[in-house]
N, C-alpha and C positions, 0 to 999 in steps of 0.2 A: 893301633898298628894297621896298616896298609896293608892286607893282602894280596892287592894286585892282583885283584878278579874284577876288575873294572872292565864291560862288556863282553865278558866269558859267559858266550853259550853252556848254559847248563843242567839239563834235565834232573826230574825232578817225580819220580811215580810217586803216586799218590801224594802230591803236592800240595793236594788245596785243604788238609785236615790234619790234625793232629800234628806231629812230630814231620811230617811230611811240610805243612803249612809255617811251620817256625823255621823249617831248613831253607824253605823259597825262602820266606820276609828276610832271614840273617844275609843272604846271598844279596838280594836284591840292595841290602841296604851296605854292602861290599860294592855295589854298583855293577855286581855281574845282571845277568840276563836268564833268570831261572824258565825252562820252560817246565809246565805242570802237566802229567800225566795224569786223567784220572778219568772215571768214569761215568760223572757227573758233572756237566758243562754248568749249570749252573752253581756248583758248587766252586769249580774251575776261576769264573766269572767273578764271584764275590769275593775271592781269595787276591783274583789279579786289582780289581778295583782297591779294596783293604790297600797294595804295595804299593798300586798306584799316588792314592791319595797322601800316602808318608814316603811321596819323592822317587819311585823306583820304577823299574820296567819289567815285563815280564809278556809272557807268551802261555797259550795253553792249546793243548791236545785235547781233544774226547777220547777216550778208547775205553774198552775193555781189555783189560790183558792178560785174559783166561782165553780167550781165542789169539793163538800165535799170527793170526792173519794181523791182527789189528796191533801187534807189536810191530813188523814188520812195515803197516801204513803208518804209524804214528812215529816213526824214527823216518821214514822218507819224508813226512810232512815237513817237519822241522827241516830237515839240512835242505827244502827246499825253499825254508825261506827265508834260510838262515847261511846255507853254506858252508856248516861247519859242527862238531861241538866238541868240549871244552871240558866236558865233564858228566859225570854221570852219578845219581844219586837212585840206587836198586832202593825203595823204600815200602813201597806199598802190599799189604798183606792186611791178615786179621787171624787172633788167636781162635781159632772156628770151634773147639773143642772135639776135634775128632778122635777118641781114645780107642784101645786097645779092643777092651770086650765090647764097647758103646759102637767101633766104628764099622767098618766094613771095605772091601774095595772099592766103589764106586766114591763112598763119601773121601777116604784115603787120597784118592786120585784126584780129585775134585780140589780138595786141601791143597796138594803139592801145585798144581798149577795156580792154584790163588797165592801160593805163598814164596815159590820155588822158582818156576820153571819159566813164570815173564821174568824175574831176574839176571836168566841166561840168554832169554829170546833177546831184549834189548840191549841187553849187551852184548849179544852178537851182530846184531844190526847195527850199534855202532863205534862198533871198535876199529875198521877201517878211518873214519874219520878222527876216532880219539888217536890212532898212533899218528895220524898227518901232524895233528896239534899238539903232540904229546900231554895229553890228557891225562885225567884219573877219575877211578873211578870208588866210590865211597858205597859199601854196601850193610844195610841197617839190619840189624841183626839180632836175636833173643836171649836171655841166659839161660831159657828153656832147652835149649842145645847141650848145655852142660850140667846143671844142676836138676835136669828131671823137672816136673808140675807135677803128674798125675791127670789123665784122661783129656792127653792132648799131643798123643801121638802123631798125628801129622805135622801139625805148628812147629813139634821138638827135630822131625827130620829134616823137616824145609830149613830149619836155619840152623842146624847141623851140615846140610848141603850149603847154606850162604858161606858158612864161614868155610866150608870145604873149598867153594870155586873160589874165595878172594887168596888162598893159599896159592891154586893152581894155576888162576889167572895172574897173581902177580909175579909168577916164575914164565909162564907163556909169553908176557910183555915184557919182559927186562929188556930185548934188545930194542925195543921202540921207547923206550924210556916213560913210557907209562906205568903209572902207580896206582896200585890195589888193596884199600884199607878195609876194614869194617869197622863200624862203631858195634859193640855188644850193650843193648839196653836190659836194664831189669825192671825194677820200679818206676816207671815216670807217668806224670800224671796227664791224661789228656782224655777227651771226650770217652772216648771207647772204655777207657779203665773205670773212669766216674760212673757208666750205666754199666760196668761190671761188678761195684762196689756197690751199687744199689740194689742191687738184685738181693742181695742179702736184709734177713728180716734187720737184723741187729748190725747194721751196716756202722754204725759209729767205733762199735768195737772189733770189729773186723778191720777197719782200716785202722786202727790203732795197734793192732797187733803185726799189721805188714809193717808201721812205722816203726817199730820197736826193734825190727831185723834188721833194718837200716842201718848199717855201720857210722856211715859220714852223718850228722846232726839229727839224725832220726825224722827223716824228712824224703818225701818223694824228689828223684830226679826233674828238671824242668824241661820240654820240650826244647829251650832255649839254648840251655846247656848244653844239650845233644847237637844243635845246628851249631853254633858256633866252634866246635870240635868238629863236626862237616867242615864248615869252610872251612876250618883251617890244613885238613888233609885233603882239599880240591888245591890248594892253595901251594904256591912254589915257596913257600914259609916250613914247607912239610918235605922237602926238594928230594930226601933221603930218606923215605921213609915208605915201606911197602910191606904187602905180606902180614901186615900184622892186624891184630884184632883188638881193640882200642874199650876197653871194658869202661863207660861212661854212667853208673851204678852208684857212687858213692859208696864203694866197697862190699856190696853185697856178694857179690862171690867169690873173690878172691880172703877178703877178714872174715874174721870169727864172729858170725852174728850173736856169740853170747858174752862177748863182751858188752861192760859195763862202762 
């Protein structure tokens, strides 16, 4: 199927790793134009090269986007070299573990702008341009929002607030015809989770036992899965469809994980 994001500007935080990195290559190979947000140029670099070499084009940013200053440059960089974008992909974050009795303000706050608050920055910086283009925008999101972790109290607000602002935002844009999804991940396998699963002595049985919660084939979500569900809610294949929170899980929170 043609999505028809062929040369769609399309940002991308934290683009060049994990679920970030498979949501640029699916775009890229849609023929749109992902650019990558992230905070490591060389990471940026090998990521563009990788799309390069399998036929696609792409662009990257440096920033940090725990300082607001550099959300702000790094959405001016692009539309000046670009003139435009087309879409927007809120992604970048990390489950940091800041819990309850564990955390504290500093670290709390610390959290919510790693996880939270560039979410809003850059999509404020560029939403002017997404309503020109009638754009959308796609924001990646936790089932820690809903289902509780335990000793990870920030991680669970930040994306308690993602799914809160894709509500508010997609009610804010209706008259500019832009659209505001989220995808909600629970299990999916990618760098960050594999040296979280190593941490554990008995790590063989421990990841067997998250598979076993797994409603759909008893098997980790794929980065892959989750971009291709992206593009298709960047995509005018998705023309009607806003506001909502797009649970891409293999049934982990919604079914009965003690089904058999």
């Amino acid at each position: 199927m043609d999505l028809g994001l062929k040369d769609k500007i399309i940002i991308v935080t934290g683009g060049a790793k994990g679920i970030g990195a498979a949501i640029s290559a699916v775009l890229a190979e849609e023929g749109a134009i992902p650019v990558l947000i992230d905070r490591s140029e060389s990471d940026n670099l090998r990521h563009l090269a990788h799309i390069e070499q399998s036929g696609g084009k792409g662009w990257q940013v440096t920033a940090e986007l725990t300082e607001p200053e550099a959300c702000s440059d790094a959405v001016k960089a692009i539309t000046a070299r670009f003139g435009r974008i087309d879409g927007l992909v809120n992604n970048a974050g990390i489950n940091d573990g800041v819990g309850l009795e564990s955390g504290g303000y500093e670290a709390f706050m610390r959290s919510l702008h790693r996880n939270l608050v560039h979410y809003y920055l850059i999509a404020h910086h560029a939403v002017p341009f997404l309503k020109k283009s009638k754009g959308a925008i796609v924001n990646i999101s936790s089932k820690t929002a809903e289902t509780g972790q335990g000793n990870t109290s920030a991680y669970a607000a930040a994306n308690g607030g993602r799914n809160a602002l894709t509500r508010e935002w997609a009610v804010e844009l209706l008259p500019f015809s832009v659209r505001v999804n989220a995808i909600v991940v629970a299990e999916a396998w990618t760098p960050h989770y594999e040296s979280w699963i190593n941490t554990f002595e008995d790590k063989e049985n421990k990841l067997a036992g998250i598979l076993a919660g797994i409603p759909l084939e008893k098997r980790m979500t794929t980065p892959r899965e989750i971009a291709q569900t992206a593009a298709f809610l960047l995509s005018s294949k998705s023309s009607h469809t806003t506001g909502q929170l797009v649970h891409v899980d293999g049934g982990y929170v919604h079914l009965d994980r003690a089904l058999k």
